[in-house]
N, C-alpha and C positions, 0 to 999 in steps of 0.2 A: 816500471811502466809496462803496461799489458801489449804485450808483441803482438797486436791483432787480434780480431775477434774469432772464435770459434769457426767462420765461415769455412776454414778449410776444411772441414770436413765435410765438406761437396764432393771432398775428392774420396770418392768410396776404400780406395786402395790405402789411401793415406789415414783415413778412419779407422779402417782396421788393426793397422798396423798400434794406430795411438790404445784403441781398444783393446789391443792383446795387452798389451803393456801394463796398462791400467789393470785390466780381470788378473794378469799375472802376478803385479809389485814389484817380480823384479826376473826379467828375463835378456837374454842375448839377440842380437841382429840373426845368429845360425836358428836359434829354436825359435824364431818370428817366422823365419822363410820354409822351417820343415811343416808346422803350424798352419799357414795360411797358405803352403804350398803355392806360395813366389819366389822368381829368381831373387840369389843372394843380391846381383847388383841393385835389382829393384830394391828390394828391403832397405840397404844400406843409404842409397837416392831417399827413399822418404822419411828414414830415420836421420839424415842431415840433415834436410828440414825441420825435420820436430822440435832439432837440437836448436837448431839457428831460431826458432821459433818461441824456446824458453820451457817448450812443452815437454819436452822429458830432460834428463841429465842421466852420466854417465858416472856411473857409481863406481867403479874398482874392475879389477879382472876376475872372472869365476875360475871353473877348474880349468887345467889343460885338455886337450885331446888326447885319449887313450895312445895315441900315435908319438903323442909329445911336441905339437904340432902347437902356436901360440896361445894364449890363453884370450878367452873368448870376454868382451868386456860387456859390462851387466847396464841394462837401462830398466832407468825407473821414473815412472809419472813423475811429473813435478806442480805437485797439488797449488804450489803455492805463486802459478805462474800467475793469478786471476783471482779474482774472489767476486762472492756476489753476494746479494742484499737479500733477504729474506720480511716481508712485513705482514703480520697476522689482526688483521681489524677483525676486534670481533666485537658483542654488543656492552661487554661490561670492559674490555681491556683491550690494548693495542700493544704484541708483543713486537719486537724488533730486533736480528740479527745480523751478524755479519760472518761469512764462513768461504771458508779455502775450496776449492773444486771437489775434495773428498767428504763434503759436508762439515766439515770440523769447524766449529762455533768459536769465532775467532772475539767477537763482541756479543753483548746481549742487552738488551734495556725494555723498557715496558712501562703502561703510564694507562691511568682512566681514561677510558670512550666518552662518558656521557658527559663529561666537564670540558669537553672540546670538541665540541659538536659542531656543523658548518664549517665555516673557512679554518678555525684555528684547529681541527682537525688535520689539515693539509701544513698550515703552520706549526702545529708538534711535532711532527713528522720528520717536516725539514729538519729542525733542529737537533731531535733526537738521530738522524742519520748524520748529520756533522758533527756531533761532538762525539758518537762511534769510531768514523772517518779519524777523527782529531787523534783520540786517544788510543787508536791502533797502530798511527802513524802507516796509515794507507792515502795513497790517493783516490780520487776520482776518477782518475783515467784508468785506476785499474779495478775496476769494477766493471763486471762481465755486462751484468741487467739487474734490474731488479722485480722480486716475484710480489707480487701480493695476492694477500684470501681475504674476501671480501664475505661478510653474513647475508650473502644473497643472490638471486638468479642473475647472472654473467652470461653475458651476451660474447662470446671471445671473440668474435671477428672486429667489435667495430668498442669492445672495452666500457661500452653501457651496461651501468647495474641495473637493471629495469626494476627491482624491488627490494632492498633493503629496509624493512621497518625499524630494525636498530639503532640504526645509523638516519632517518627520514630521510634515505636515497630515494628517488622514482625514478627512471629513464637518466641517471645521473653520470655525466660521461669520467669516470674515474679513471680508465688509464691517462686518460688527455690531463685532468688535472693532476693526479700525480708527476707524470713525465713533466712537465712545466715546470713545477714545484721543486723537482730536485733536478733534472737537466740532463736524465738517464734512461736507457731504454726501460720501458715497462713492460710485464708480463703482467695480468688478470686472470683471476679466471673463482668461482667458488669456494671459501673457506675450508668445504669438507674434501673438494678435490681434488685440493692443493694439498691436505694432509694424508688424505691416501694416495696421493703421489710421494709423497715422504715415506709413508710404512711400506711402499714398495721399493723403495732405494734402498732405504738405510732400516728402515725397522723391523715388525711384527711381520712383514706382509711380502716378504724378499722370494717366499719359493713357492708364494702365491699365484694363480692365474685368475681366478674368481675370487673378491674379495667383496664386503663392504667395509666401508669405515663409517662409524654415527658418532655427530658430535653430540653429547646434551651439557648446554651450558647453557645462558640466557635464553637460549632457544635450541630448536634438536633441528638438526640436518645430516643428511647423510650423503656418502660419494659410493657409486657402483661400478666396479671393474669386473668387468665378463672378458674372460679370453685376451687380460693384458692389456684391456684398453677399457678407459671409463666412459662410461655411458650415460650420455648429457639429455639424449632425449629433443624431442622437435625443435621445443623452444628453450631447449640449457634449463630445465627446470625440472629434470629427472634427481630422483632422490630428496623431495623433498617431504620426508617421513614425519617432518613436522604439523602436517593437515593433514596424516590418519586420524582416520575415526576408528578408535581402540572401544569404543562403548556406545553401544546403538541408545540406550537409555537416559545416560548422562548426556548425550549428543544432541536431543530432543530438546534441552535447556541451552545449552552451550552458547559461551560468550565469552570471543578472546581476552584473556589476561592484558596481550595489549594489541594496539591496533594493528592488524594486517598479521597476527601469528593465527594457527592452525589449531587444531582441536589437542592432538598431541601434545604439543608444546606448552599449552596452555593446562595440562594438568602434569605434564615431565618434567619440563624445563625448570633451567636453579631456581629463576624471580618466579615462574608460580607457585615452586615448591615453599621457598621463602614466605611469601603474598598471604597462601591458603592456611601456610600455619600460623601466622601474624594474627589473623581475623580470627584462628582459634581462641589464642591465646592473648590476642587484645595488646600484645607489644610486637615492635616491628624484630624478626628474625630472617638470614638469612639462611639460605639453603644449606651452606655448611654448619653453620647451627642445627637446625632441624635433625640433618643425620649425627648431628653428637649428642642433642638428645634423643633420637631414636635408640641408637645403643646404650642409654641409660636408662630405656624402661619407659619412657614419658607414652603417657597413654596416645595422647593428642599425636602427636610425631611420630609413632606409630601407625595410626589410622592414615596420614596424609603420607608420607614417605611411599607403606606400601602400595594407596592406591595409584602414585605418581610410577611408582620402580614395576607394579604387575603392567598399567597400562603402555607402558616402555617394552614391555618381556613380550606383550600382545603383537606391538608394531613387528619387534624384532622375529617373533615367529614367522610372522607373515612374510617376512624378508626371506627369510630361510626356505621356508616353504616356494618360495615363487622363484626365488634363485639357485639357490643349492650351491652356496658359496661352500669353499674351503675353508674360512674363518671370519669372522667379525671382531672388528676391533672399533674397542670404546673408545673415544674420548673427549676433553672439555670439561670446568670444572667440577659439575656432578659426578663423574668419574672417579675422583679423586676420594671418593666413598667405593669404590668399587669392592672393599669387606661384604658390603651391605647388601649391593646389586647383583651380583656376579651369583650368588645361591639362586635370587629367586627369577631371576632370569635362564637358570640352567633347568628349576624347577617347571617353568613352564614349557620351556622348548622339547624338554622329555616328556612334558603329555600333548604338547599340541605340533611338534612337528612330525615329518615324516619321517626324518635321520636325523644324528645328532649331530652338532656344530661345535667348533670351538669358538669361544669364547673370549678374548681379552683384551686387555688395557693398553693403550696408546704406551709406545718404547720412549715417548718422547716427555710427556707429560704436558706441561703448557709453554714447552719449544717444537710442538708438532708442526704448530702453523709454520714457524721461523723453517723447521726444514724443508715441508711441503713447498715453501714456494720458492727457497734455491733447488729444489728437482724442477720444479716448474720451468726456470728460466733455463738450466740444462738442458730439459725434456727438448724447449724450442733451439736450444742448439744442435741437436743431434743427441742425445740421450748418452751422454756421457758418464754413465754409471758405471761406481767401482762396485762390484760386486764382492768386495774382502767383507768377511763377519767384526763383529763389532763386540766390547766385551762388555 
């Protein structure tokens, strides 16, 4: 059972001390107090809480004192005091995990969006998170919160999606119906800024301070971290790279793929990519399709890939260009062609920006979202992040 929620660490002192622990994995009460430069009794007062707490455990004795003086005993986070819920709504799939405080993916499930759409949306959910629950043999009381990324502008104060065209959300109060639905704190917030809160915990984006993350999958959106902190913008509606106009020409005609998406997205995104070359070729293709025959030469799939993958490298320059990120990291299922993308996208960034960028692909693949939003629900406890590399 979860000894309490995270709130202690109100107590700045006692944060720290949990914090050194954690960045450490496994250190002493003596090298806490030389570290954080507090008295030993202090140290020792908030590390018998931790203990009493569930929060760390006390692993064996390390070395002696040069002195010969007793041996110092070793404390280590104990990830496994809590777990939390991770849920990725996106427009084609809903993925779902469960994971230990150090992010480690303890359950995983997944299931089509558009076959449950409206109320039985909230009714998959439910389900798919108790029979997680079930066959982890976890409880519910020991679940921290749970995060969700939503395909759409999030309102994070009051948990209103004001526009998801994916999903036919408008002003849709989804933390309120989720919480109801499973009977758990919820966290909200963006698809894409929930996963570049992920590649800043655990993946791509860890020794980053200026990042973007772009999704392109059913639709393209992107999350902006300037200086450690993501940038939402007046109305939560910053980064949404999905209504660039990548083509002043084609722009002149332009008519969303589907209703409420953007000029981008509507020539990037998987279902236009999919859509446009169907109408080539007179049979229905998906987007993964399209890039396997693009690498097999098909004239057609060629022609539509590259104009989808240059006006993608356009948006992206212009990102570059105005931010001067440290890196950009792709991902969602178009991504998953990233053989394809990743050349001509480096190709135009080396004639149209002003420096060069790195470039790459999501560490997670399609469990970004899952982790993004257990950093999200840690973020809202005090940013409880292990900083240990990952293999």
């Amino acid at each position: 059972m979860l000894n309490g929620s995270l709130g202690f660490l109100r107590n700045e002192n006692k944060r720290k001390v949990l914090q050194r622990i954690i960045d450490e994995e496994q250190t002493t009460r003596v090298q806490i107090s030389r570290d954080l430069l507090m008295s030993k009794p202090t140290v020792s007062s908030l590390v018998e809480e931790l203990i009493e707490g569930g929060w760390i455990i006390e692993t064996g004795s390390g070395e002696a004192s040069s002195n010969g003086g007793r041996k110092p005993v070793n404390l280590r986070f104990n990830a496994k005091n809590a777990y939390c819920i991770g849920i990725d709504i996106g427009g084609t799939g809903v993925v779902l995990g469960i994971t230990d405080l150090n992010g480690e993916l303890v359950n995983f499930k997944e299931f089509e969006t558009q076959k449950n759409l409206g109320e039985k949306l909230l009714i998959e959910i439910k389900s798919q998170v108790d029979e997680m629950l079930n066959e982890s043999d976890i409880d519910s009381k020991d679940i921290l919160g749970v995060g969700v990324g939503v395909p759409g502008i999030t309102n994070l104060e009051t948990g209103i999606v004001v526009e998801a065209p994916a999903l036919k959300w408008s002003n849709y109060p989804a933390k309120k119906k989720i919480e109801e639905a499973l009977s758990m704190s919820v966290f909200i917030d963006n698809d894409v800024n929930v996963s570049l809160l992920g590649e800043k915990w655990l993946g791509r984006g860890r020794q980053a301070s200026n990042m973007i993350y772009i999704s392109v999958g059913t639709g393209i959106g992107s999350g902006i971290m300037l200086q450690g902190n993501i940038y939402r913008g007046s109305n939560y509606s910053a980064g949404e790279i999905g209504y660039m106009v990548t083509d002043r020409q084609s722009a002149s005609s332009y008519k969303p793929s589907v209703k409420g998406y953007g000029f981008l997205e509507s020539i990037s995104g998987g279902n236009s990519i999919g859509e446009n070359l169907s109408r080539r070729l007179k049979r229905e293709i998906t987007s993964s399709e399209a890039f396997e025959l693009y690498r097999k030469g098909n004239t057609a799939a060629i022609e539509v890939v590259s104009v989808a993958i240059e006006n993608l490298s356009f948006g992206i320059a212009n990102y570059v260009s105005l931010f001067d990120p440290e890196i950009v990291i792709l991902g969602g299922g178009v991504t998953e062609s990233f053989d394809v993308i990743q050349p001509i996208i480096n190709d135009i960034l080396n004639r149209y920006t002003p420096r060069s960028c790195e470039i790459v692909q999501s560490a997670f693949g399609k469990k970004a979202g899952v982790i993004g939003a257990v950093a999200l629900v840690l973020n809202e406890h005090g940013a409880l992040f292990t900083t240990k590399e990952r293999g």
